[in-house]
N, C-alpha and C positions, 0 to 999 in steps of 0.2 A: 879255084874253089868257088863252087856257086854258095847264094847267102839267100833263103826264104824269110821273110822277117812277117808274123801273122801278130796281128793285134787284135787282143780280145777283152773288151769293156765289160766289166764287171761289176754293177750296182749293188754295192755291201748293203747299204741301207736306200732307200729312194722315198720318201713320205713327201706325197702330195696334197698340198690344203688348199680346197676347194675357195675360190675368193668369190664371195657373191656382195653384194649392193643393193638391199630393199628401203620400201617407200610405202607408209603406211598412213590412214587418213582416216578418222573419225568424225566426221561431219551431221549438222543439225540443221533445220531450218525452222524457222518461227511459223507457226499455227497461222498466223493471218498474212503471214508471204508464202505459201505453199504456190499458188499461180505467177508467184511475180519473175519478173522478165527483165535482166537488163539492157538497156541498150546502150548507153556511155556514164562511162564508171572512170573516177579515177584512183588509181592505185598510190600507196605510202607504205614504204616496204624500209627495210633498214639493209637490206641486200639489191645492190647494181644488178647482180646479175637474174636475178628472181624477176623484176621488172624487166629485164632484158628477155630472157625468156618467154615471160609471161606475154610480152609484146609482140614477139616474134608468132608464138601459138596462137593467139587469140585472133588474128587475121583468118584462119581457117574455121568462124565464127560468127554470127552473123551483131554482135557486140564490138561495140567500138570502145578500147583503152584509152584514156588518155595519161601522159606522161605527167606529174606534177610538175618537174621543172619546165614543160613546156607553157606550161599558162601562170606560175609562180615561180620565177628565177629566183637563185637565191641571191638575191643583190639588195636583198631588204628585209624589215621584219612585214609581217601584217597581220594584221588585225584579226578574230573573231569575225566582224563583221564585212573588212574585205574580205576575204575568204570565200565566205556565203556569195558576197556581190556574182566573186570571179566563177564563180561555183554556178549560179545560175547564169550569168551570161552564155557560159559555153553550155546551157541543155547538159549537163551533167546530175544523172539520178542517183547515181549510191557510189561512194565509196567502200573500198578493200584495205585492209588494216591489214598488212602482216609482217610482222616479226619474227624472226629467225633467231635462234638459242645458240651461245658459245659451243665451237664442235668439239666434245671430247675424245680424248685421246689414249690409247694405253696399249704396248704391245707387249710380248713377252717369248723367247726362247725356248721352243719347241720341239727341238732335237736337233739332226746334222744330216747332210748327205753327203756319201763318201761317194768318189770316183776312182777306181784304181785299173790303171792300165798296163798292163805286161805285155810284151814284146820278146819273142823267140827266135831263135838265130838260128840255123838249122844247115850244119855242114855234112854232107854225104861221103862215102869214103871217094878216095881218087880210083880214078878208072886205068889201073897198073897191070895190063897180062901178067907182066913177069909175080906178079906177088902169088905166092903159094898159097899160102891162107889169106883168109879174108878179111878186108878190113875195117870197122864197127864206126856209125857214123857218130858224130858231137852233136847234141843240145845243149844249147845255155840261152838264158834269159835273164830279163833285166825288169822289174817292178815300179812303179811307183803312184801314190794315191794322194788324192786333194777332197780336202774335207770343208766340206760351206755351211753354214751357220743358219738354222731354219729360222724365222722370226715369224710369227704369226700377230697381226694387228686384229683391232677393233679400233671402232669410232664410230659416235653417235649425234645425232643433233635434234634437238627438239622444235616446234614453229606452231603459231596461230596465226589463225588467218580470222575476220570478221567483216563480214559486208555489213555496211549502216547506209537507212534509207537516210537521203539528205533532207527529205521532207519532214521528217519527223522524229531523225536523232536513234532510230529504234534499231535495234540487230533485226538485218533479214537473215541471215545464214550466219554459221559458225564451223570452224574447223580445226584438230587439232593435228598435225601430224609430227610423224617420228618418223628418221633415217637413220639408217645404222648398217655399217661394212663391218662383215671378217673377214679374216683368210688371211694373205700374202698382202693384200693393198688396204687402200684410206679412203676413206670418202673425207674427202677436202670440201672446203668451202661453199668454192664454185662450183662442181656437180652437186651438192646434196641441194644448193641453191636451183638449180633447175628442173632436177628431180620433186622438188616442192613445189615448184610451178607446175609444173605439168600434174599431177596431183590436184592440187585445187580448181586449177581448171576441167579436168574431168570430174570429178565433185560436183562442181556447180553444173555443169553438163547434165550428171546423171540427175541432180536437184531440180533439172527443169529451168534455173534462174539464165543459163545461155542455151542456144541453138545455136546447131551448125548448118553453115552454108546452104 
């Protein structure tokens, strides 16, 4: 006896949530920096990886970053007016302020996707000269379905960013941005940290305050 076995996948329900990632930027610049230009800046961020970022990008720029901890280790306090000293020593014109907001988080159960698969057996009659009449083939089949649990997230993070002239204490630019995921995934930490980087560096880009290469 031959045995045909046909599998046939049947999507009871199938609900696809679209996961997207955006990056949004509200930026200003003061009235009397509308021309100005920087060319080494150092950054104060409360995010590794923003700095990290932002250091990696800005090479493709014709502004040079400098790292805090590379000309202030933290192996000490200092002063108001060290500060300043180390500040002009290294040709450093404006500082970048940015802070990054706790990510929130919230997801919630959005229905099911069912899988069910059946499997058919399919016996033919035997091939017998001798039988007079004929004889009627069998079908039988066998079911079974698995059900997963749809979960759709959000999360959000809020961040300023502020350039100060070191000359004179004053805001040359300002920025506010917002990140936020839905769908299936999260924006963690570390991507919404870099996606914010890249953000205020094209900000300042289109602000005129960097050139590229």
């Amino acid at each position: 006896m031959s045995k045909v076995t046909h599998k046939i996948l049947l999507g009871a329900l199938v609900v696809t949530l679209l996961a997207c990632r955006s990056t949004s930027i509200k930026h200003y610049t003061d009235a009397d920096y509308k021309t100005y230009q920087i060319h080494k800046f150092l950054v104060e961020s409360n995010s590794d990886k923003f700095e990290e970022m932002l250091s990696h990008k800005i090479k493709q720029t014709n502004a040079e970053l400098v790292e805090r901890y590379s000309i202030m280790p933290p192996t000490r306090s200092y002063s108001p007016e060290q500060i300043q000293t180390i500040i002009a020593t290294n040709n450093i014109d404006s500082v970048l302020v940015v802070q990054i907001g706790e990510m929130k988080k919230e997801t919630q159960v959005v229905g099911t996707n069912t899988q069910t698969q059946h499997s058919f057996y399919y016996s033919p009659p035997p091939n017998n000269p001798y039988l007079v009449s004929p004889t009627s083939s069998t079908i039988t089949g066998t079911s079974n379905s698995t059900t997963t649990t749809i979960i759709a997230s959000r999360s959000a993070s809020n961040a300023t960013a502020t350039l100060y002239d070191v000359k004179t204490g004053r805001i040359i630019w300002t920025g506010e941005i917002a990140t936020k995921a839905q769908g299936t995934i999260y924006t963690n930490e570390a991507s919404a940290a870099s996606d914010i980087a890249i953000k205020v560096l094209n900000a300042l880009l289109e602000s005129g305050h960097i050139s590229r290469k």
